[in-house]
N, C-alpha and C positions, 0 to 999 in steps of 0.2 A: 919472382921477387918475394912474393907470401911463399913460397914453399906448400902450396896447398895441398900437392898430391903427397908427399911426408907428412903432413896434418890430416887424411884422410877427407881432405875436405874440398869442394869444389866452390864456383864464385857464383852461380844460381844461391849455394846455402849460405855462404858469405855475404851476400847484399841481402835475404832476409834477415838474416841474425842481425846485420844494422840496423835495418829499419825496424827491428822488434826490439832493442837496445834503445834507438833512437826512442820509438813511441813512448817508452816506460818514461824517460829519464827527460825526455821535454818540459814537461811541466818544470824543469828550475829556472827555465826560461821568465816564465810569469812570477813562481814563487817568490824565488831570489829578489827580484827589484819589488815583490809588495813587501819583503821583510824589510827588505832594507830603503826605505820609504818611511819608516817609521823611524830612521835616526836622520832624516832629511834629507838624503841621496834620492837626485832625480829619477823619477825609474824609466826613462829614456834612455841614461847613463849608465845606470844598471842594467839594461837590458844587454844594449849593445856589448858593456861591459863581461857579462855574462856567456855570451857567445863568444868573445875575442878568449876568454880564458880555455872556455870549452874545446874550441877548436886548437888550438895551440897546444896544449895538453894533449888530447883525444890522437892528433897528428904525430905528433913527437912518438906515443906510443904505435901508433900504428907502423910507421914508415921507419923507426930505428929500434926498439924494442918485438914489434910482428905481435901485438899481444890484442885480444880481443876487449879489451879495457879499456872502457872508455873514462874521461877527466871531465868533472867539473865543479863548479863553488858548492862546498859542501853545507850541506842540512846541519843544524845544531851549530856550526861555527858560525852562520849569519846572522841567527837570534842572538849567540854570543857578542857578535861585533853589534848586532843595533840595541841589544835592550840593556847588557850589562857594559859594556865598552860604552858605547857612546851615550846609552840612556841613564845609566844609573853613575857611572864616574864623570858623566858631564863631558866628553873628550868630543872635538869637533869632529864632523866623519872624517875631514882632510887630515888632520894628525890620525887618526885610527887607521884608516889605510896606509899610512907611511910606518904601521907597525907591524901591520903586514905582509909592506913590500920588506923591512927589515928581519920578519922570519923566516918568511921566500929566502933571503939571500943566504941566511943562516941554512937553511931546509938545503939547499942547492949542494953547500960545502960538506953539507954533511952527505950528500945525495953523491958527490964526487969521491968521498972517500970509499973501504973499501968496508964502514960503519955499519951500514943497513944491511949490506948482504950478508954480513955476519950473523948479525942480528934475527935476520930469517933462518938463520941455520942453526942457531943458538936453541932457536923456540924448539920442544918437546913435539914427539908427533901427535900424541894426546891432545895435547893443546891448540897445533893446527888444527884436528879434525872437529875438535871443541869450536873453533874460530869459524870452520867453516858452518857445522849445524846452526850454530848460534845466529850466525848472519841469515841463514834459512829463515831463521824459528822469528827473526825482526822483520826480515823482508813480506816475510807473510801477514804479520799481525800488521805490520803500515798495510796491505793491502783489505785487509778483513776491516781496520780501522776507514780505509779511507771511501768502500763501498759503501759500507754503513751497516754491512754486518752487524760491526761488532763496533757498540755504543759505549757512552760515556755512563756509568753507574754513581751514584753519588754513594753508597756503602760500600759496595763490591768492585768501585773503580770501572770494572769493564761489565757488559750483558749483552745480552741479544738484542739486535738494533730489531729494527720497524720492519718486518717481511710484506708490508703492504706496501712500503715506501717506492715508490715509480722507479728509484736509483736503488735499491737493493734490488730489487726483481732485474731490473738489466744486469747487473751483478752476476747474479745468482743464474742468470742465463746464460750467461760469456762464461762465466766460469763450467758450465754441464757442458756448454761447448767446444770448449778446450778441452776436458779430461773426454770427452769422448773420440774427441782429433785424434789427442795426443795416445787413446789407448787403440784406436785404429791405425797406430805407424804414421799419419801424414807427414810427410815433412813440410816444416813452418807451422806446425800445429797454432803453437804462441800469435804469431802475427798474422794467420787465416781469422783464428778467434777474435781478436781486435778490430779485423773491420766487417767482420762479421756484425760485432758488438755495436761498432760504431754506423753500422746501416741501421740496426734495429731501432740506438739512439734516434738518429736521424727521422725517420720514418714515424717514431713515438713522440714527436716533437721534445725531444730532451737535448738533444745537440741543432742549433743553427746558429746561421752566422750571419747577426743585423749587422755588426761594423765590416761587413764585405771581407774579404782575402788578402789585400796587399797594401802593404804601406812602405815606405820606403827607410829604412834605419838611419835613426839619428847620426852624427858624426863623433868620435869618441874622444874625448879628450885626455889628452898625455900628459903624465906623471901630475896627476889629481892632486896628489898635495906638494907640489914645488918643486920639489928635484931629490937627487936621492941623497945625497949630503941633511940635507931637510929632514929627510926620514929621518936619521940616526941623530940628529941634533934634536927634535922632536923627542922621541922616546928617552933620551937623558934629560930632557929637561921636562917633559910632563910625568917620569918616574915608573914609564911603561914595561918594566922589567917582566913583571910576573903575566901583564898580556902577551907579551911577545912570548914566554918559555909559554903560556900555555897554547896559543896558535901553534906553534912548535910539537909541541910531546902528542896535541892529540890528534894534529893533521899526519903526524910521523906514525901513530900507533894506528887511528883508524883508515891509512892508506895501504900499510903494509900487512892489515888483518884484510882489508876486502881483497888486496894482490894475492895472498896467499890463499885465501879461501874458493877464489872465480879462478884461479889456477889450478884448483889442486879439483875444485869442480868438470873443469876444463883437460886435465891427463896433463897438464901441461908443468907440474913439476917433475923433478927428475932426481931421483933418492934423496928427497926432500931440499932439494937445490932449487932455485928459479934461475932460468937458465939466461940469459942478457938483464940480470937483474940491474945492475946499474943504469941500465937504458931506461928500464920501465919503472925504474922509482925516481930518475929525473924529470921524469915528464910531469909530475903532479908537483914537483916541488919548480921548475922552469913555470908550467901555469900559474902556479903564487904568487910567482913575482910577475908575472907579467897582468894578471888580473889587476894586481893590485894599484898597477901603475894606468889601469884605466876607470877603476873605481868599483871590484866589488872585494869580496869574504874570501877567505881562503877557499881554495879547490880540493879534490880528494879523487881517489877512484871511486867508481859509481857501482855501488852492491846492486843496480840495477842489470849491468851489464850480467849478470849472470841469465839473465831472460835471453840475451843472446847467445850466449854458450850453451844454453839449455836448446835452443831454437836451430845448433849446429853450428857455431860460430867457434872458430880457432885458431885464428890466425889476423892480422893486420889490417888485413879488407875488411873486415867487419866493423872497426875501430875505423878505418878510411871514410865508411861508408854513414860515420854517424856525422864524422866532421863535414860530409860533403851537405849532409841532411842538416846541421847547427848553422852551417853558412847558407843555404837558401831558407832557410827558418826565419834568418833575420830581413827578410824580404816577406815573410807573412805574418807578423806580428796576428794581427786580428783571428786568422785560421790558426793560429797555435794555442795562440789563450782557447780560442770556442771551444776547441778537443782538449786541450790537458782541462779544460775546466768538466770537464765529465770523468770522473776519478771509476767508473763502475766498468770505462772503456781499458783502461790499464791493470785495474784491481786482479782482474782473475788470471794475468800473466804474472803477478808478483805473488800470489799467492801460490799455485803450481810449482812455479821454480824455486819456492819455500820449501815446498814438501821435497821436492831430487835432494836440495841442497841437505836436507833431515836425514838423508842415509846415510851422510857418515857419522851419526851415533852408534850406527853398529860396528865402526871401527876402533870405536875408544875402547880401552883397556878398562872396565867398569870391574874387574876384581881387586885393583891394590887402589885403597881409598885414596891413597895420597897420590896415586896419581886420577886416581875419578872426581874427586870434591871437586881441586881447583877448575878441573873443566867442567864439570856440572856449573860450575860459577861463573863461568864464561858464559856458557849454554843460554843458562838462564835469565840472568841480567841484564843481555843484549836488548830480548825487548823490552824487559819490565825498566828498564830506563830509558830506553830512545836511544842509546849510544852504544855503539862498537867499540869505541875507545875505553867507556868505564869498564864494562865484560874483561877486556882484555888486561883493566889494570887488575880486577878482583883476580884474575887467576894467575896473572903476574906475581902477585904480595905474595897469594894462599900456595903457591905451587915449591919456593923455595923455602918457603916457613914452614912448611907439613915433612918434606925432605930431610933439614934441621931436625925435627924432633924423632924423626925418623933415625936420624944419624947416615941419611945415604948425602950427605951435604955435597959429596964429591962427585954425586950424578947430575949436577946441576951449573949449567954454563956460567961463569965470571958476570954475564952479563946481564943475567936473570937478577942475578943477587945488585947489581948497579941500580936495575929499573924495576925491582920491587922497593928500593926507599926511595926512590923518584916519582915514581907512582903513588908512593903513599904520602908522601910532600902534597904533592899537587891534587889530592882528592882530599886532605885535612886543610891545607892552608890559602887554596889559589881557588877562584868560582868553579863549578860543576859546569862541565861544556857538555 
């Protein structure tokens, strides 16, 4: 069914590449419902809410797409929905979800046509290989950020965190433990070092669990804000235009940068094609709506999932393997929170699968600027903003406008030139996601 001996891959490396996928990416389990707690959504609601989108997505990609990609409510879109959606325009979370289930629906028809996968073929190989370092060079600073590495600077923005701090020293140990795994060939280097990590936590009294193991998951309630007619009556009458296009453009552009980047990490594009592309960019926009209708933030693929590709993972099992792990998670609430709340136990696998993902800078074409600037801009801005979505608009705008001056204007896809004034709309005129 996985086709795993065509993938060079067997289901020993397939269910760790899950569970290494799974450990990184848990934590949106707890994050998600305390962000979104802050525009009054129960985080019961959310929790459970969280999982149902997770799995459904995660699934969808596994079993009809075969993609090691896992789905769930994306980072940056839920501080969007709680602090500027609902906190700063006043909108109740029940109408703000039915904006959501209304860009789902949008996201789907566009996901059905034959829109997106053009759109990937469209994009410049430069650009890919820009999208993918870049998601590296992010994925690593969230991990250096979230050990304590690497601190908050009030001049310089970022510094050298605390090397005496009890959670950098585990850090910094998981991390010598993994590059030495991973430079001795083990396989599952990633997820050996994780509970490796998390025994050491344990034992250092940095990980225990006073609320015990298992609780049983709230019941989730269906179509949150009233029915779907509701949604679209909603958005024309509270004048939700520009939240909807922007749930829209930056769940479209940061899903189908992380697709193509764990893809092309993965062997798994094909002369810059993605091969059941319409399967595996439905799944993240079907998650939309169906999150939506139980109450959390838009979904996304998960730049986490490349700790699983990096771990061996290439194929559907691995994606099966996170879904089977999101559905008995929501039977351990308290054991999930304990461990994702030790960020020094996951830090040193996001930061590793940083550095693989850093090699394709030595595939960019770094001698004709106009094609090096705009993906240096990608490159670079991933992290220095938080967002994969901005990255990919700066080298959107820069890439057909250097071209233009260039006079090569006819090297440059219909579609680039659509979504460099789209992209420059929505970073001038609509909030920063």
């Amino acid at each position: 069914m996985f086709k795993l001996r065509e993938h060079n891959t067997t289901v020993k490396t397939e269910i760790l590449a899950g569970v290494t996928t799974f450990l990184t990416m848990v934590y949106i389990i707890i994050v998600n419902p305390i962000i979104l707690s802050n525009a009054g959504v129960p985080f019961d609601t959310v929790f459970i809410a969280t999982i149902i989108a997770s799995v459904i997505g995660t699934l969808w990609m596994a079993l009809l797409a075969n993609y090691p990609i896992a789905i769930a409510p994306a980072m940056g879109l839920n501080a969007y929905f709680a602090f500027s959606v609902v906190g700063q325009a006043n909108v109740p979370y029940e109408v703000a979800f039915g904006a959501v289930f209304v860009s789902g629906i949008l996201f789907i028809i566009l996901s059905l046509t034959p829109f997106r996968e053009k759109l990937i073929e469209a994009i410049p190989a430069n650009l890919k290989y820009g999208i993918t370092a870049g998601i590296g060079l992010f994925i690593a600073f969230i991990g250096l950020r979230m050990s304590g590495i690497i601190a908050e600077h009030p001049d310089n923005l970022v510094t050298l965190g605390d090397l005496h701090s009890p959670s950098v020293i585990l850090a910094l140990i998981g991390l010598a433990v993994t590059i030495i795994l991973i430079a001795m060939n083990v396989n599952g280097a990633l997820f050996i070092g994780m509970i490796i990590t998390g025994l050491i936590a344990y034992f250092t009294d940095q990980l225990s669990f006073t609320e015990g193991f298992v609780k049983l998951p709230a019941l989730p309630e269906f179509f949150i804000f009233g029915s779907p007619l509701q949604a679209f009556m909603d958005v024309v009458h509270y004048g939700l235009y520009a939240v909807v296009f922007s749930f829209l453009i930056v769940t479209l552009f940061d899903t189908t940068g992380t697709m193509i980047g764990v893809a092309e990490q993965a062997g798994l594009m094909k002369k810059g094609k993605l091969p059941k592309a319409r399967h595996a960019l439905l799944a993240d926009s079907v998650a939309a709506t169906a999150g939506a209708v139980f109450g959390t933030s838009p979904t996304s693929a998960y730049i986490e999932s490349s700790t699983g590709v990096a771990a061996g993972g290439r194929t559907g099992l691995t994606t099966l393997v996170v879904s089977i792990l999101f559905i008995i998670a929501a039977f351990f609430g308290p054991l999930v929170s304990a461990v994702s709340s030790i960020s020094a136990i996951t830090a040193p696998a996001l930061i590793v699968v940083g550095a693989l993902m850093a090699g394709n800078l030595g595939k960019i074409n770094w001698n004709d600027f106009d094609e090096a600037f705009p993906t240096f801009l990608i490159v670079i801005s991933m992290p220095l903003t938080s967002s994969i979505a901005t990255g990919i608009a700066l080298g959107f705008i820069s890439y057909p406008l250097m071209k233009l001056a260039k006079g090569k204007w006819r090297e440059v896809h219909p579609l680039l030139y659509v979504f460099a004034v789209l992209f420059l709309y929505q970073l001038i005129f609509l909030p920063h996601v």
